[in-house]
Short mmCIF file of the C-alpha atoms (twelve columns), coordinates in Angstrom:
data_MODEL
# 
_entry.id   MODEL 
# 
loop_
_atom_site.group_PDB 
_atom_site.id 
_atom_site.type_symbol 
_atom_site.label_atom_id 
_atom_site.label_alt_id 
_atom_site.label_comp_id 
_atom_site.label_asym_id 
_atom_site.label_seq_id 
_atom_site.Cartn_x 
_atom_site.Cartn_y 
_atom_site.Cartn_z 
_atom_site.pdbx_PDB_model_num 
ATOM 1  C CA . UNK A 1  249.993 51.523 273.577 1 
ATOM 2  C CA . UNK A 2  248.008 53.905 275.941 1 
ATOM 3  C CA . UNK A 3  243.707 53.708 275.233 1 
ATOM 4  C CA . UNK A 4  241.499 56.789 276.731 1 
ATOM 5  C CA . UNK A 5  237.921 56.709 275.887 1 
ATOM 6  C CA . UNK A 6  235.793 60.156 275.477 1 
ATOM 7  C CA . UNK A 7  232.141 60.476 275.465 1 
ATOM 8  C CA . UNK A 8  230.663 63.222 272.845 1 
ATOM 9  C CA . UNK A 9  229.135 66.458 273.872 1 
ATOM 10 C CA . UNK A 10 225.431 67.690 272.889 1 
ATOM 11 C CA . UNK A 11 227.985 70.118 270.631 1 
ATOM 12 C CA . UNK A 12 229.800 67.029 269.087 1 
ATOM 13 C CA . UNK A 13 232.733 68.532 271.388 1 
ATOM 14 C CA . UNK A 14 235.518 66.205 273.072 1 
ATOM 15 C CA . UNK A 15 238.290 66.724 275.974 1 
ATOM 16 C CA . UNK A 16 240.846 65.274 275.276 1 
ATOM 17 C CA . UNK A 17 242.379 63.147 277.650 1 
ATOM 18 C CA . UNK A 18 245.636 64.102 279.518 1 
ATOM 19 C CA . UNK A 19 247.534 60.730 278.180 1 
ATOM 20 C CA . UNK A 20 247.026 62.428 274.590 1 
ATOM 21 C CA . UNK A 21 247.693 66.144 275.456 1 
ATOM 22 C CA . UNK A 22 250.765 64.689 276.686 1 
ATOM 23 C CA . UNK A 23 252.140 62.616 274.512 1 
ATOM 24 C CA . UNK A 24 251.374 64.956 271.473 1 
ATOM 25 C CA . UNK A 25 252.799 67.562 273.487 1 
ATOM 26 C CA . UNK A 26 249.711 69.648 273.222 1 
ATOM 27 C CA . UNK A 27 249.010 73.230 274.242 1 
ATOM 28 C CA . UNK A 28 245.909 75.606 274.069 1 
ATOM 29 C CA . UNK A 29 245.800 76.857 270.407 1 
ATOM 30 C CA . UNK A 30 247.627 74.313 268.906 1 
ATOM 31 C CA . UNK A 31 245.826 73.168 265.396 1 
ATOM 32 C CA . UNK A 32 245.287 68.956 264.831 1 
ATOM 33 C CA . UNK A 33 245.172 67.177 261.852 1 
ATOM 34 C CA . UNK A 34 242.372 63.950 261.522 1 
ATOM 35 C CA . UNK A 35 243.902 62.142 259.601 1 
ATOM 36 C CA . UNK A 36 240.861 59.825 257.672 1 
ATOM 37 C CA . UNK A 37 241.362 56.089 256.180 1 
ATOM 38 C CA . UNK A 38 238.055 54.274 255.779 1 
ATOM 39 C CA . UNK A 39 236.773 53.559 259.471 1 
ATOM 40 C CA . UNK A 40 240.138 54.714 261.278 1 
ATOM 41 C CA . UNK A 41 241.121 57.965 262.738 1 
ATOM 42 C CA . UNK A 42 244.428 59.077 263.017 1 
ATOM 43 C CA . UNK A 43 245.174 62.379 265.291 1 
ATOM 44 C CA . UNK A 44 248.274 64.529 264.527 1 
ATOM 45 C CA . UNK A 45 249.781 68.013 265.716 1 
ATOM 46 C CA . UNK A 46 249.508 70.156 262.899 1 
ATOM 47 C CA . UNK A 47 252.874 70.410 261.359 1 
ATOM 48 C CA . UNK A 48 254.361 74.832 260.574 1 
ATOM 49 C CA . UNK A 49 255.292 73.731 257.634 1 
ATOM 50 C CA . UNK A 50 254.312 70.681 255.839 1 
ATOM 51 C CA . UNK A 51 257.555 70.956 253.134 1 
ATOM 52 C CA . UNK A 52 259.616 70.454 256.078 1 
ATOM 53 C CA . UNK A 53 257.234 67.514 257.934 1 
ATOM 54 C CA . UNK A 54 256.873 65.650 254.482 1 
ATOM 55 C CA . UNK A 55 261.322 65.872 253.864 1 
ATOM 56 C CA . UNK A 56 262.558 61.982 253.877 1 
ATOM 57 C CA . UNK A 57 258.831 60.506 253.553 1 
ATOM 58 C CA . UNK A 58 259.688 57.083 252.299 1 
ATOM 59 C CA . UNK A 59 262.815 57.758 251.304 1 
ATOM 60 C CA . UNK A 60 263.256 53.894 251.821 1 
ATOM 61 C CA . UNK A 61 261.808 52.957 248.312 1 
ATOM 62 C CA . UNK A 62 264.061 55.148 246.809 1 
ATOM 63 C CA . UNK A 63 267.671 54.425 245.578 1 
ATOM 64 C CA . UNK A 64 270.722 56.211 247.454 1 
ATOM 65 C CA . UNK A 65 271.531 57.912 243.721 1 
ATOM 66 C CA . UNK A 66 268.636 59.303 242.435 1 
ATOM 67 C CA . UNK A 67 270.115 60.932 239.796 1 
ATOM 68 C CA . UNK A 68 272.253 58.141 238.497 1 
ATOM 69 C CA . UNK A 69 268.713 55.927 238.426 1 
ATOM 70 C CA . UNK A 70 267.543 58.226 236.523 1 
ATOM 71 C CA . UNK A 71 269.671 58.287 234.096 1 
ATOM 72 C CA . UNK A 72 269.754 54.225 233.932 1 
ATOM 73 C CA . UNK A 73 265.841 54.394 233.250 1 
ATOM 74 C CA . UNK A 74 266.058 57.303 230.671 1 
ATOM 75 C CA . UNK A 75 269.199 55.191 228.669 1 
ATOM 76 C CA . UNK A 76 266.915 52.389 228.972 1 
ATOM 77 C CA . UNK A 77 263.956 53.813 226.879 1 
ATOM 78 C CA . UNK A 78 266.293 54.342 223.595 1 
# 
């Protein structure tokens, strides 16, 4: 894990450091996302199309036949 520490313009305006640029592959123009969770910051490339960044998102808690567990849960109900 790589730390760079900034200091905060009169502007509220940062550089960010070259270990960051980097590693996010950054380049002028490029849009970020700040990501927000209580007193945590998380900083991500903005994503051309979020259908496509959000495909397989947890697809851990989900069973391999979606459609068959479906249909499980539905007979269940009756």
């Amino acid at each position: 894990m790589e730390t760079a520490t900034v200091r905060i313009g009169p502007k509220y305006q940062i550089v960010i450091p070259r270990v960051v640029r980097e590693t996010l592959q950054l380049r002028p123009d490029d849009t970020l996302l700040f990501l927000v969770s209580g007193d945590s910051v998380t900083l991500r490339n903005r994503p051309a199309n979020f259908t496509e960044a959000m495909r397989g998102l947890h697809k851990e808690i989900w069973p391999p036949d979606p459609a068959d567990w479906l249909e499980k849960e539905r007979a269940a109900w009756e």
